[in-house]
VOPAGU-2260 file (C-alpha; in pm, 1 decimal, decimal comma):
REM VOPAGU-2260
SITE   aa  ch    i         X         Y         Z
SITE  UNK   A    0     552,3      86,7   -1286,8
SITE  UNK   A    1     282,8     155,9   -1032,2
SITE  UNK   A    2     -29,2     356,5   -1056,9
SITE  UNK   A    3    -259,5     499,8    -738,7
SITE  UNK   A    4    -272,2     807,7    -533,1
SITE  UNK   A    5       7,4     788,9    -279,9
SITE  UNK   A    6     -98,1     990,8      78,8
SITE  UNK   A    7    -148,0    1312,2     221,1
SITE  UNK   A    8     -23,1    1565,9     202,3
SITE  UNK   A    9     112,7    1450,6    -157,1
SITE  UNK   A   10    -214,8    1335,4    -295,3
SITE  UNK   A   11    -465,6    1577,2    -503,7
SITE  UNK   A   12    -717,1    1633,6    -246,3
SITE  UNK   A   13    -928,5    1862,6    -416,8
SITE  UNK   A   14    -894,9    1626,0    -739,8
SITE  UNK   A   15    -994,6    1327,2    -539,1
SITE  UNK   A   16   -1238,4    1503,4    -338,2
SITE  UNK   A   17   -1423,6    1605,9    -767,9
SITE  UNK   A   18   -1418,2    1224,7    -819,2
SITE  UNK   A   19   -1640,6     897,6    -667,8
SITE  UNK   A   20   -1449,7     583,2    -578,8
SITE  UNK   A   21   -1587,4     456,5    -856,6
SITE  UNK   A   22   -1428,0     714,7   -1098,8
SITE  UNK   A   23   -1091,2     684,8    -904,5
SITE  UNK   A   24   -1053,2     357,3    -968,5
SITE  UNK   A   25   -1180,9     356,6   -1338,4
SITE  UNK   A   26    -851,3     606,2   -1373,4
SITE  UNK   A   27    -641,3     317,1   -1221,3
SITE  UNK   A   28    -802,1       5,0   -1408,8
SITE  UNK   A   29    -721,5     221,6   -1747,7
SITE  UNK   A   30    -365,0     256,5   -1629,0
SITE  UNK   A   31    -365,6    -117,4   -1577,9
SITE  UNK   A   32    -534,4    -199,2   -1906,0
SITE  UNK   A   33    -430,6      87,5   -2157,8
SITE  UNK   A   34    -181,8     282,3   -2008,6
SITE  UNK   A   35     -67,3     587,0   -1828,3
SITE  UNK   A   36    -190,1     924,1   -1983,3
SITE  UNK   A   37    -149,1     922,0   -2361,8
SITE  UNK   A   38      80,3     644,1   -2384,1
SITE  UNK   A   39      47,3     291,6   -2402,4
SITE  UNK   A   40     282,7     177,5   -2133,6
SITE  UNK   A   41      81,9      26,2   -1856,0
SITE  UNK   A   42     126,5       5,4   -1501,2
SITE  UNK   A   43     194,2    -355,6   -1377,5
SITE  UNK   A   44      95,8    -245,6   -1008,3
SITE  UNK   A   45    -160,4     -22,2    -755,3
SITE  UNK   A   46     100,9     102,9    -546,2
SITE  UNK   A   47     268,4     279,4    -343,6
SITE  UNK   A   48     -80,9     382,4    -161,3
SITE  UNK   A   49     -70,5     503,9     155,5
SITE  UNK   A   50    -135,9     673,3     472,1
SITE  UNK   A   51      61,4     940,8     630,2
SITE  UNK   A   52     101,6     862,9    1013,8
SITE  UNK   A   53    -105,9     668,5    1240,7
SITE  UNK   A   54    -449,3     702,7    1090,8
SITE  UNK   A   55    -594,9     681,2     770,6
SITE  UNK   A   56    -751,3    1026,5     650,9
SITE  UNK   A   57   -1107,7     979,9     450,7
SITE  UNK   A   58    -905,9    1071,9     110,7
SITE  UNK   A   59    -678,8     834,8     171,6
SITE  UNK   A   60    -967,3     536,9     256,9
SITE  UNK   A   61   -1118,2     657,3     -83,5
SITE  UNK   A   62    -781,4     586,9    -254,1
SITE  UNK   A   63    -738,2     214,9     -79,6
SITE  UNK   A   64   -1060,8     168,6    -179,3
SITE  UNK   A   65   -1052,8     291,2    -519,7
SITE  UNK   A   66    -750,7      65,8    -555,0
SITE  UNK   A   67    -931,3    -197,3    -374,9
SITE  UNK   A   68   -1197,5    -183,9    -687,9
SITE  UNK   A   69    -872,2    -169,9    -936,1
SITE  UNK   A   70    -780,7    -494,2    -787,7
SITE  UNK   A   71   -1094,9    -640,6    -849,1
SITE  UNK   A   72   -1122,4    -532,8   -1209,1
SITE  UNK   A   73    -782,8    -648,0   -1304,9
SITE  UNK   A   74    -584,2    -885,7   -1076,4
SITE  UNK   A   75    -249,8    -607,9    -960,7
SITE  UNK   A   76    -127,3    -684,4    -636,0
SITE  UNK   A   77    -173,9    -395,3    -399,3
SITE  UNK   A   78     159,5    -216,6    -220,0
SITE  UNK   A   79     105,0      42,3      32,9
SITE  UNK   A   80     298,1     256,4     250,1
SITE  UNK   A   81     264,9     235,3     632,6
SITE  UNK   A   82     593,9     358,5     745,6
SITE  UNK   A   83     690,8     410,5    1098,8
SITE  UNK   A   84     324,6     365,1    1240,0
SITE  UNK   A   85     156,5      18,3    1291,5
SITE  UNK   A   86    -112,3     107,6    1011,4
SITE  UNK   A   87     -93,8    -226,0     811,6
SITE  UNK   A   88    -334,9    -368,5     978,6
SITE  UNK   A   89    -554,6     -80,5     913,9
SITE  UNK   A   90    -503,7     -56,9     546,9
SITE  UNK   A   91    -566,6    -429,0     525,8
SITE  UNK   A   92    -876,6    -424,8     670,5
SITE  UNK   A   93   -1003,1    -148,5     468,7
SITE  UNK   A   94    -879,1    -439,7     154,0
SITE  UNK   A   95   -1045,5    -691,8     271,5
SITE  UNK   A   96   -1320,8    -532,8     338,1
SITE  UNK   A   97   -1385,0    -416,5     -27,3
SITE  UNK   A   98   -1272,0    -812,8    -140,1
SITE  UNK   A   99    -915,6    -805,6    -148,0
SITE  UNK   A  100    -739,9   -1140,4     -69,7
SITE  UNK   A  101    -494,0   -1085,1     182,3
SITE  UNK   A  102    -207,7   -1251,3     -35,5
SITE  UNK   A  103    -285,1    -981,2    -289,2
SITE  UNK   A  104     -81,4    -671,5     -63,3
SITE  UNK   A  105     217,2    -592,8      27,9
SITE  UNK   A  106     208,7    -383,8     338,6
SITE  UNK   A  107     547,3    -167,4     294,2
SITE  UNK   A  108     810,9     -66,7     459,5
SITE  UNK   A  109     754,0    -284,6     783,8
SITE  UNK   A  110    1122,9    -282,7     915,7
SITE  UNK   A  111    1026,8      65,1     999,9
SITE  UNK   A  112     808,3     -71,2    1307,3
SITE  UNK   A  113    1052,3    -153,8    1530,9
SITE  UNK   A  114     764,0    -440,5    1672,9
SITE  UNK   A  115     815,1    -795,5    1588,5
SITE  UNK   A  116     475,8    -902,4    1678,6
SITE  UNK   A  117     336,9    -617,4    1391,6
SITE  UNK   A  118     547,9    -799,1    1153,1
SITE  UNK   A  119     419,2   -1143,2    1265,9
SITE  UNK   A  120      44,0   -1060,7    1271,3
SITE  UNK   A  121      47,9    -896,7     899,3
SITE  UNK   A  122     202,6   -1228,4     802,8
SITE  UNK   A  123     -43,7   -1452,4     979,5
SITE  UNK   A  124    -303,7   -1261,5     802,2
SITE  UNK   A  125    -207,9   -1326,9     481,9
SITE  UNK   A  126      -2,1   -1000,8     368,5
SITE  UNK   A  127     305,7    -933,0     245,7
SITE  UNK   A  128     526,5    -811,3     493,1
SITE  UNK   A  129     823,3    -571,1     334,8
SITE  UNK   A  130    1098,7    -489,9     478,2
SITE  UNK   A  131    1278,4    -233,0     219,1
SITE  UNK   A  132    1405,3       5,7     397,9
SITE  UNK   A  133    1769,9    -122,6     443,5
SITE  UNK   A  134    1957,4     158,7     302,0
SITE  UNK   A  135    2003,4     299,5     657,6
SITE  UNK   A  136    2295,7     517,7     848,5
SITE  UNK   A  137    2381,4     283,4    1126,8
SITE  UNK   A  138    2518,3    -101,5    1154,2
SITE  UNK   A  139    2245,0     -86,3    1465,2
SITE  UNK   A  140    1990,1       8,5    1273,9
SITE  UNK   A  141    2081,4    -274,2     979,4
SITE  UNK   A  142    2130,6    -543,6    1260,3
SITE  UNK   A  143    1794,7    -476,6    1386,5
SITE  UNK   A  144    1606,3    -459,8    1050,4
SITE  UNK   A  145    1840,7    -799,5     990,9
SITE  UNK   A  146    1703,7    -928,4    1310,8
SITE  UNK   A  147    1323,2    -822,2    1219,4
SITE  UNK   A  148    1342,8   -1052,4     894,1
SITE  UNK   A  149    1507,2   -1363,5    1109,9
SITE  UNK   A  150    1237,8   -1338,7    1359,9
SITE  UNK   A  151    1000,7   -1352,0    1109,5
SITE  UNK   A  152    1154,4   -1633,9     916,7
């Protein structure tokens, strides 16, 4: 189970705008460490953050790096949504910048940048690249996400 604030417009913005980074990611290390809401059952992972398009809105930078500080605290690996815009490399470098190894995120849903080279240059960075999106309509579309992993191999 995951725990993080997701991306516009599904995130809380007015909740997140009431709250520091700091506070933000005190909410996610006590998911991590205690558990979610009143139970005990605790998330095992910061994820799925994101950003909606090809940009990162300032809510959503607060939430990578609130998760950023999460990761710090506790150890989770980091998985993100960046689908259909090349805005990995983005969200990584808002990671790293806050301390995050590399090897420590999964940039998601990759196969849905039809770009090789994208693919490639998350990888060379350090990051996860996931391709997950295989439950598609077409053989065409299949074969190419099939051919995005064996170019990458």
């Amino acid at each position: 189970m995951g725990t993080g604030h997701y991306r516009r417009p599904y995130l809380d913005e007015a909740w997140m705008d009431g709250h520091s980074v700091e506070e933000i990611a005190e909410g996610l290390i006590r998911d991590l460490t205690v558990g979610v809401g009143d139970s005990e059952i605790r998330a095992g992972v910061i994820g799925e953050i994101g950003s909606n398009g090809s940009i990162i809105s300032a809510v959503e930078e607060r939430s990578f790096r609130a998760a950023a500080r999460a990761h710090l605290a506790v150890g989770a690996t980091i998985s993100t949504h960046a689908a259909l815009f090349p805005v990995g490399h983005k969200q990584l470098d808002i990671l790293i910048h806050e301390g995050v190894p590399a090897d420590r995120v999964v940039i998601g849903h990759c196969d849905t940048v039809p770009d090789s080279e994208y693919h490639a240059s998350l990888a060379a960075r350090g990051a996860f690249v996931q391709f997950d999106t295989l439950h598609v309509q077409s053989e065409y579309d299949l074969a190419r996400r099939v051919e995005f992993v064996v170019r990458l191999v």
